[in-house]
C-alpha positions as CSV (number, residue, x, y, z in Angstrom):
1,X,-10.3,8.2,6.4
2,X,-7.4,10.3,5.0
3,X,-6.0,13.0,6.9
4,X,-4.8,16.9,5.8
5,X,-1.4,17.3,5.5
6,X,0.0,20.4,7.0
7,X,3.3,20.7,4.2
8,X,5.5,20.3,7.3
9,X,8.1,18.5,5.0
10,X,9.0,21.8,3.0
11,X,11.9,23.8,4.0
12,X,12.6,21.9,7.0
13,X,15.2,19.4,5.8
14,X,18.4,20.3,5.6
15,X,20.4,20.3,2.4
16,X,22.8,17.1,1.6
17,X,25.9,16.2,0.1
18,X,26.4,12.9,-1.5
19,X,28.3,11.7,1.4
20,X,25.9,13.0,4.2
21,X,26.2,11.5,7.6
22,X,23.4,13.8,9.2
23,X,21.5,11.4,12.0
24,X,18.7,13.8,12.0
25,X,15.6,12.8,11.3
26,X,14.8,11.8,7.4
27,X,18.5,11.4,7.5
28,X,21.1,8.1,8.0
29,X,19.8,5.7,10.6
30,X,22.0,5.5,13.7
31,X,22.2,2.3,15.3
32,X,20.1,3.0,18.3
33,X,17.1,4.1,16.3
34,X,17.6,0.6,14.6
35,X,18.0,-1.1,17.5
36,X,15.2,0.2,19.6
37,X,12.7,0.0,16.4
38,X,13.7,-3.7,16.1
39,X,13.0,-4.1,20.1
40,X,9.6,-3.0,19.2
41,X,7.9,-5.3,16.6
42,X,4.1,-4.6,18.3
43,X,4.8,-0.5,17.0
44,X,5.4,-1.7,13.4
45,X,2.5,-1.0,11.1
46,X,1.7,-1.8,7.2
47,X,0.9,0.4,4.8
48,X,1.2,0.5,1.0
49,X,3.2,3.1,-1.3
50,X,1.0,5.7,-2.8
51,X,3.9,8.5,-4.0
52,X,6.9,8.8,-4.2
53,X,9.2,11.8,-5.6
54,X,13.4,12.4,-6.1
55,X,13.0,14.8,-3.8
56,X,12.8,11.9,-1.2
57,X,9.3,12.8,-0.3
58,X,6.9,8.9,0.3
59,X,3.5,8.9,0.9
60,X,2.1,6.2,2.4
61,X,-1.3,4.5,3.2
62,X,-1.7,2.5,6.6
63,X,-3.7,-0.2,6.2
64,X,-4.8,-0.8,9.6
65,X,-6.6,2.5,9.5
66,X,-6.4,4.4,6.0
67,X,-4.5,7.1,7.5
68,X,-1.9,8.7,5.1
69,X,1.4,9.5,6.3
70,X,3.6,11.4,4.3
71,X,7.5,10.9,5.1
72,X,11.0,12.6,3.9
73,X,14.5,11.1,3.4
74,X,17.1,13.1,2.3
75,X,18.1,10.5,-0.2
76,X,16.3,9.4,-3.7
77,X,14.3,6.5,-2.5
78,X,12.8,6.3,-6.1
79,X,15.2,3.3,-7.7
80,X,14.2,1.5,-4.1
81,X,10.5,2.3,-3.7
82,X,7.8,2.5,-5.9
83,X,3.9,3.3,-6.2
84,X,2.2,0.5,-5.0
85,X,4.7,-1.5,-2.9
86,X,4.3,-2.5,0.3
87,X,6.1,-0.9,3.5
88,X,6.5,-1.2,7.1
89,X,6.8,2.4,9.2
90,X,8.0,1.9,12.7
91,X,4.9,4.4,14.5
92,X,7.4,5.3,17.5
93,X,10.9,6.0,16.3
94,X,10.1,6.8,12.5
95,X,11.5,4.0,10.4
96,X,10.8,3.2,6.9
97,X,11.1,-0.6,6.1
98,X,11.6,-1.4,2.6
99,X,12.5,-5.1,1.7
100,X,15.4,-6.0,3.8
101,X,16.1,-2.0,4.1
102,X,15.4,0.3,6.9
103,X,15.5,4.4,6.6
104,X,14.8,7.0,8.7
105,X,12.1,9.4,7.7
106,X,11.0,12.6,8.7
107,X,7.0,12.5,9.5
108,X,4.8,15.6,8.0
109,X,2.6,17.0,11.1
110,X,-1.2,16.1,10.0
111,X,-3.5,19.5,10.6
112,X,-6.8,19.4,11.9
C-alpha cells in the first residue's frame, strides 16, 4: 500500500552551484557512505521509477512491499533516470543505485 508523503523535500535542500561539493544528504556521495552501503548488500532493496523531475526530485516504488519513497538529489538525474527503470535504494545510509551509478538522496518523511 502507498504511503502519504509529508512534502518534506521542499525548501529543505540547499541551493547548488554547478561545481557543488556539499556531502549533505541528496548531495555528492562521500566515500564512507559508499563504502558502508556496499558493506551492506542484505539493506539494499528494488523498486522501480515512477517520477522523476529536473528539480532532482525521484519517486520510487519498492517492490518488496509497494511503499513509495520519494527522494531528492541536488543534481538533474533526468538524462540518467527515467519513468519506469529499475533502481536499487540502500534502506540504511540512503543511496540511489542507478546502473553502475550510485547517488545520495535525501528521503521525504512519510506522514501518518
Amino acid at each position: 500500500m502507498n504511503q502519504p508523503l509529508h512534502s518534506s523535500l521542499r525548501g529543505t535542500h540547499e541551493p547548488c552551484r554547478d561545481d557543488c561539493a556539499s556531502t549533505a544528504p541528496g548531495h555528492g556521495l562521500p566515500q564512507i557512505q559508499e563504502r558502508v552501503a556496499s558493506a551492506t548488500p542484505s539493506k539494499w532493496v528494488d523498486a522501480l521509477v515512477i517520477a522523476v523531475s529536473a528539480s532532482g526530485r525521484i519517486d520510487v516504488v519498492v517492490l518488496s512491499d509497494d511503499s513509495t519513497l520519494s527522494l531528492w538529489n541536488h543534481s538533474d538525474l533526468t538524462g540518467s533516470v527515467s519513468v519506469g527503470d529499475p533502481v536499487g535504494v540502500h534502506s540504511v545510509y540512503d543511496v540511489l543505485a542507478v546502473g553502475n551509478s550510485q547517488h545520495n538522496v535525501r528521503r521525504a518523511i512519510h506522514a501518518g
